[in-house]
N, C-alpha and C positions, 0 to 999 in steps of 0.2 A: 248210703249217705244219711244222714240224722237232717233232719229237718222240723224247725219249730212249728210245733203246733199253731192252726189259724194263721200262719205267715203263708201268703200267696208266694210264685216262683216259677219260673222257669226249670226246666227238669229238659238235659241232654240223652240225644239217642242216637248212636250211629243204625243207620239201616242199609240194609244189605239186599241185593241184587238176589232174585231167585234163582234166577237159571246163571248165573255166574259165580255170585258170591262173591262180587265186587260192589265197593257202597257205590251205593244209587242216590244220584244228585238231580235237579233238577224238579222235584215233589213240590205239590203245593197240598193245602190243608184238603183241598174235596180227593186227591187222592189214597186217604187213610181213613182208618177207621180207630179210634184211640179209648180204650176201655179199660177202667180203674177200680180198683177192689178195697175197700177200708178193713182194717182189724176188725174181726165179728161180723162181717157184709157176708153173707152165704153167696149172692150172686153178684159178676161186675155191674158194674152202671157206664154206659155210654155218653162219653165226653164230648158234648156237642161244638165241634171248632169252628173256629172265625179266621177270617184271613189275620186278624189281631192276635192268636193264641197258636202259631205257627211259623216257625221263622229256620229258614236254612244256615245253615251257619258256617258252610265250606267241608268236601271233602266224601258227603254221606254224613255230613253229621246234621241233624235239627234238636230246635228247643222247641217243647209245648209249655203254654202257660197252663197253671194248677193255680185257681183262686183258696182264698185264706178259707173260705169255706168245704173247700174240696178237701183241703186237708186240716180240717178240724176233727182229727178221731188220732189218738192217743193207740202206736202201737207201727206192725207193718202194711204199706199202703204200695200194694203192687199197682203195677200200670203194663198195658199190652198193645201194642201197636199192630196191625194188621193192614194188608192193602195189597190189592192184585199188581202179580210182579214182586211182589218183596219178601224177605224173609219175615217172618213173625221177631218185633224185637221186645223184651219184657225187661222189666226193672225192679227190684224189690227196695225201698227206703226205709227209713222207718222214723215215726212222729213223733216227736218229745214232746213234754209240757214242760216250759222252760220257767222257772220262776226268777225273777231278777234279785239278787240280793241273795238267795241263797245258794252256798257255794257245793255246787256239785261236781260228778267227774265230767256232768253233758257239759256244763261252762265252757271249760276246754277245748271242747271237739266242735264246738258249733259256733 
């Protein structure tokens, strides 16, 4: 997914049941562990949750909130979910600098 630079968001993740492999509902934010990588970051940085930046959303599916500052680096911004019991779920995006007025191919897609 292409996502504006410095724009805060919501970001989806199905998660998965370890010993089944069926999604796993019923999670709240202290049962994960949520770690994120910026373009040029050698190591993740630990995304410290709030019961505010966690939300289920039916199914095995959640959203983590990502402030405008989390994703201020221009490039690919993985993220990794981890938590006893779950499959590890990962996501690769990636940041644009979107400039208003000039017309690009990102205008389009985002």
């Amino acid at each position: 997914m292409l996502i504006r630079k410095g724009h805060a968001r919501w970001l989806m993740y199905i998660i998965t049941d370890a010993t089944t492999g069926g999604r796993k509902t019923g999670l709240t934010y202290t049962d994960i562990t949520v770690k994120y990588k910026k373009e040029g970051q050698f190591t993740e940085t630990e995304k410290i949750l709030t019961g505010n930046d966690f939300r289920e959303i039916g199914n095995g599916k959640y959203e983590i909130f990502f402030t405008g500052d989390e994703l201020d680096t221009v490039g690919v911004f993985h993220t990794e979910i981890t938590g006893t019991g779950i499959e590890p779920a990962t996501r690769e995006d990636y940041i644009i600098d979107f400039v208003r007025g000039v017309p690009t191919i990102w205008e389009n897609l985002v």
